[in-house]
C-alpha positions as CSV (number, residue, x, y, z in Angstrom):
1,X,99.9,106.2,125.7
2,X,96.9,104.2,125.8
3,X,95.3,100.6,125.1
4,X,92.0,100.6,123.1
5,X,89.6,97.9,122.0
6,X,86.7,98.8,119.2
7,X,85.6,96.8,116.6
8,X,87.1,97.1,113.3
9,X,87.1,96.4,109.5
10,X,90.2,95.1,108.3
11,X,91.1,97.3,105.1
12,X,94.2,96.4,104.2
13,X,97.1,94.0,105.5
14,X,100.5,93.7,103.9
15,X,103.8,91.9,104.8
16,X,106.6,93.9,107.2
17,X,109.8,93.2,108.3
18,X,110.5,89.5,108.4
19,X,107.1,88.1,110.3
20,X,104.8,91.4,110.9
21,X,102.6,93.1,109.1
22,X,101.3,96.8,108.6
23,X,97.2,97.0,108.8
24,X,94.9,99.6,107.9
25,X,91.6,99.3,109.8
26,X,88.5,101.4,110.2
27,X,87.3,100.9,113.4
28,X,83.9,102.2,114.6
29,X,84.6,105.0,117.2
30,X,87.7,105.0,116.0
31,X,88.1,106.2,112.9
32,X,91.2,104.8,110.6
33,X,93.6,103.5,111.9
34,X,97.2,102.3,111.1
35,X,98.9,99.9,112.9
36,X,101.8,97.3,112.8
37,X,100.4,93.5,114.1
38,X,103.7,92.1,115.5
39,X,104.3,88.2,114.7
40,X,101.4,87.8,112.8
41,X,103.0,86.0,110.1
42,X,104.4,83.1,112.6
43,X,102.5,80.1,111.9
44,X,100.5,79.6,115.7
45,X,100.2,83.8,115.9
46,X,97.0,84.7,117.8
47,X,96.4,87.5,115.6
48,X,96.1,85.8,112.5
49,X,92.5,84.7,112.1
50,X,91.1,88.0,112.9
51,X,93.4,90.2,110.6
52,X,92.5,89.1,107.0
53,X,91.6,91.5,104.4
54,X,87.6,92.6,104.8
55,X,87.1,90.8,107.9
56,X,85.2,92.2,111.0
57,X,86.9,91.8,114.5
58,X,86.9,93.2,117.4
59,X,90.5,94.7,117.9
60,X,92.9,95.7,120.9
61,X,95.3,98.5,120.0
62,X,98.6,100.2,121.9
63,X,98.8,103.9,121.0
64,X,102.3,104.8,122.1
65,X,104.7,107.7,120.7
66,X,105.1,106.2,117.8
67,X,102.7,106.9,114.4
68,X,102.2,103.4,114.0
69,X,99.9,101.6,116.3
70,X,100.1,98.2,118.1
71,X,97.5,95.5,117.1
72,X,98.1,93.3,120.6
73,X,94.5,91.0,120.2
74,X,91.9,90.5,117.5
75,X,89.3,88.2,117.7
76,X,87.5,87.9,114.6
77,X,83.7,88.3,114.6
78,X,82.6,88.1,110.7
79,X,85.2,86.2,108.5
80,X,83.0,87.1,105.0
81,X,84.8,84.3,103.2
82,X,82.7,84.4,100.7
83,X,84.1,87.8,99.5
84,X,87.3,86.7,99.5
85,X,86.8,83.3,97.6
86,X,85.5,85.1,94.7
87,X,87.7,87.6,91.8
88,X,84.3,90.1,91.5
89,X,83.5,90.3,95.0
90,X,87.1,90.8,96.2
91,X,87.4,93.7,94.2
92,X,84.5,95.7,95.0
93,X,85.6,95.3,98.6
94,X,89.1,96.3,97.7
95,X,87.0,99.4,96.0
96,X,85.9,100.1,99.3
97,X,88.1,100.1,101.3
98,X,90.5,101.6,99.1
99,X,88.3,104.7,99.3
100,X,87.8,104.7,103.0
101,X,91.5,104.9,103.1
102,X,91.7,107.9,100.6
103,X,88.7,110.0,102.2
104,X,89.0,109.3,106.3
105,X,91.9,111.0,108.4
106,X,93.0,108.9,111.2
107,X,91.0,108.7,114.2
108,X,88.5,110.7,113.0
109,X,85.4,108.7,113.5
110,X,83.5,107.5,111.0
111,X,80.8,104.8,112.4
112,X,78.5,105.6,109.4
113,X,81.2,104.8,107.0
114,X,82.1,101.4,109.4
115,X,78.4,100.7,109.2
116,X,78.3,100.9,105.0
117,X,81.4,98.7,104.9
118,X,79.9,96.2,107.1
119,X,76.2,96.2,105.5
120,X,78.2,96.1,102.1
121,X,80.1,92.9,103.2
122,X,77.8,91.3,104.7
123,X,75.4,91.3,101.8
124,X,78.5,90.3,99.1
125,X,78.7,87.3,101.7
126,X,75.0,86.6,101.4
127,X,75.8,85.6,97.6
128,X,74.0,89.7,96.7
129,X,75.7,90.3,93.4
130,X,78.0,93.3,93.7
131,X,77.9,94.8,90.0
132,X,75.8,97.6,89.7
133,X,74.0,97.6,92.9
134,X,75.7,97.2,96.4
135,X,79.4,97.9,94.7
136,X,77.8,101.1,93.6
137,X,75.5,102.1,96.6
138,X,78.3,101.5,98.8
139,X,80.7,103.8,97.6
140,X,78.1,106.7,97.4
141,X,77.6,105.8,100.9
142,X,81.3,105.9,101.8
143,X,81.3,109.7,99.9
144,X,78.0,110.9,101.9
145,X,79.5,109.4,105.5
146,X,83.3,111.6,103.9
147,X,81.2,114.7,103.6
148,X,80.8,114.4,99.9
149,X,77.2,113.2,100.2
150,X,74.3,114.9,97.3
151,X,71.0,116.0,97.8
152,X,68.8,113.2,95.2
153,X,65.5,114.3,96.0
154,X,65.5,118.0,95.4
155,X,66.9,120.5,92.9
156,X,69.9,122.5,94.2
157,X,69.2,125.4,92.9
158,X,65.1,125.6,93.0
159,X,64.3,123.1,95.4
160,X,62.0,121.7,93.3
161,X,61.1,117.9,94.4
162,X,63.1,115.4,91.8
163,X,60.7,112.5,91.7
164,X,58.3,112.4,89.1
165,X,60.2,114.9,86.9
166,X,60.9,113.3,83.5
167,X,64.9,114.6,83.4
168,X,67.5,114.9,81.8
169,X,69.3,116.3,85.5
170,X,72.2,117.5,85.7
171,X,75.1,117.0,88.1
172,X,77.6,119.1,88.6
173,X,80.7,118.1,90.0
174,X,81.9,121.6,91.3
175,X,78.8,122.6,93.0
176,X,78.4,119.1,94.1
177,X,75.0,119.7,93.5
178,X,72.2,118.5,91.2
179,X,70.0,120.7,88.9
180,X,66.6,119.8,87.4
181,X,66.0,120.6,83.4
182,X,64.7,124.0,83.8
183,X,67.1,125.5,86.4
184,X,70.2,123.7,84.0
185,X,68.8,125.8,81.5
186,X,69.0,129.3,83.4
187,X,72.5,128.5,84.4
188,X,76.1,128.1,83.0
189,X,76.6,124.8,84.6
190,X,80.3,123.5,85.4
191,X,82.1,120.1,84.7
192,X,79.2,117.2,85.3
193,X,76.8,114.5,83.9
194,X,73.6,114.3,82.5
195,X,71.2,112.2,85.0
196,X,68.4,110.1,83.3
197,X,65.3,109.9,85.9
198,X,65.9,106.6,86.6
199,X,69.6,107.1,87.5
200,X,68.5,110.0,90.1
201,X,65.4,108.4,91.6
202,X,68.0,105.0,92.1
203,X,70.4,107.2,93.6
204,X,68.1,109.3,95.9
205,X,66.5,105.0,97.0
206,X,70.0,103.9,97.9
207,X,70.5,107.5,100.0
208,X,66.8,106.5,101.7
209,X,67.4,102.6,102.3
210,X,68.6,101.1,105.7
211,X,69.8,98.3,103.4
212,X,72.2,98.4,100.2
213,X,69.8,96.0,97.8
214,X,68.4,98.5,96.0
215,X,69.0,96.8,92.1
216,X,70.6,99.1,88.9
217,X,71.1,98.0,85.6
218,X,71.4,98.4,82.0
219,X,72.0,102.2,81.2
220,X,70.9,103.4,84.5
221,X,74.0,101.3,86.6
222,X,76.2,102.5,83.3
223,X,75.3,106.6,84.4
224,X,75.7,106.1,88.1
225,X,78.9,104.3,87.6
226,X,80.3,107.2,85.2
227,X,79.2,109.3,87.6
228,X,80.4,107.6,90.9
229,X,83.9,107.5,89.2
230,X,84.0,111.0,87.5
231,X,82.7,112.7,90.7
232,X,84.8,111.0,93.2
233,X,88.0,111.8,91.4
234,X,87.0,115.1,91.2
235,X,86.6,115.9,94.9
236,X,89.9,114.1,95.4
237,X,91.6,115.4,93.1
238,X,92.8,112.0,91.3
239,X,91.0,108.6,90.6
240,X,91.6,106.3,93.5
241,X,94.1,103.8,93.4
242,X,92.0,100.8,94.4
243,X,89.9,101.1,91.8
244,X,92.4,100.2,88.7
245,X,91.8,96.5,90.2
246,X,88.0,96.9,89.7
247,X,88.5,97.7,86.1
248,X,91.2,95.3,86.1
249,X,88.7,92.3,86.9
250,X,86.0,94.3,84.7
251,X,87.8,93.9,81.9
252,X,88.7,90.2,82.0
253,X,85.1,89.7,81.5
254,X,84.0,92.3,78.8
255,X,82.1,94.5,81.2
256,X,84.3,98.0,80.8
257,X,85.8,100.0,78.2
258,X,89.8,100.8,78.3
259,X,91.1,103.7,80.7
260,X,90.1,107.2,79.8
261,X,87.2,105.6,77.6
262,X,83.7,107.0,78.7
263,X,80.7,105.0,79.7
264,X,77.9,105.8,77.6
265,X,74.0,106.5,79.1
């Protein structure tokens, strides 16, 4: 038994019992976490300001015997409100989060996927628009920090440098590697995606950049969003749940095809 205090992103928070709720937090030495937050649904609870959905606190947890954890203080550092207050933004960082839930174990730390969270939600908070660019660089983050992370720069199988080579590349999903047009063409390639140049040379910026404002659009963003979705599924072995909300909201204005449709480069 043991009392903790790290900071945390709040990735979820849903009603429990009559005044608790049950959080999911991804704290930064800490790895996931899952925890019940006692009272925090009384109208003068302590707790409540720094347990919101996508917020940034600095938490103090109980680890007892039991598999749920004890949120006992959490002062809130970064509200975001801004993410919150707006249907787009809210579900990219539902996007997120959902797949830091999916791809981190609990307590196994993760401070570079806590860092592309915050650097994510900090920026939607900055008014940084989230289609195309940060949504997509921050989930290629979150895969790279879950061990799912691609070489851009470089052909897997020749090692041939990437940048200035006129493409098509070609990812492959099994592999998890990428191929450049003469190597694709030597070899009996498994389930993937044809890469424009542009689409590889974004995603090999966003892997390079300290920050997550590296702009896509137009037929590039459309590739690297097939591709975000089609690879992450495949290395879970499913889509992710969160992300039926992002195409939810997608489709209310126009900006996605209907389930099972593919994007076209």
């Amino acid at each position: 038994m043991a009392v903790y205090r790290d900071h945390a992103i709040v990735l979820r928070a849903r009603p429990y019992r009559e005044a608790d709720s049950l959080v999911g937090l991804l704290c930064r030495e800490h790895g996931r976490v899952a925890a019940v937050a006692r009272g925090v649904r009384r109208p003068k609870s302590t707790l409540a300001a720094g347990l919101y959905p996508f917020s940034h606190s600095v938490v103090l947890l109980y680890r007892g015997r039991s598999a749920l954890e004890t949120v006992t203080g959490a002062e809130l550092v970064e509200g975001f409100p801004r993410v919150r207050a707006d249907l787009d933004r809210t579900a990219w960082a539902a996007a997120w989060t959902g797949l830091a839930e999916e791809l981190f174990s609990e307590h196994d730390p993760a401070p570079d996927a806590f860092a592309a969270l915050h650097a994510g939600l900090a920026a939607l908070d900055g008014g940084a628009p989230a289609a195309g660019g940060i949504g997509l660089a921050v989930l290629w983050r979150l895969l790279e920090a879950g061990g799912f992370g691609l070489e851009w720069e470089h052909c897997s199988a020749c090692g041939e440098a990437t940048a200035g080579r006129p493409g098509p590349f070609y990812l492959d999903y099994g592999q998890g590697g990428l191929l450049c047009p003469a190597c694709r063409t030597r070899t009996v390639p498994g389930a993937g995606l044809e890469l424009s140049a542009g689409a590889v040379q974004t995603l090999a910026a966003w892997r390079r950049a300290e920050a997550v404002r590296v702009a896509a659009g137009g037929a590039v963003a459309r590739q690297i969003e097939q591709a975000t979705r089609e690879y992450a599924a495949w290395q879970l072995g499913r889509t992710p749940r969160a992300w039926k909300f992002l195409d939810q909201v997608a489709r209310l204005d126009g900006r996605v095809p209907a389930p099972g449709a593919r994007l076209e480069g």
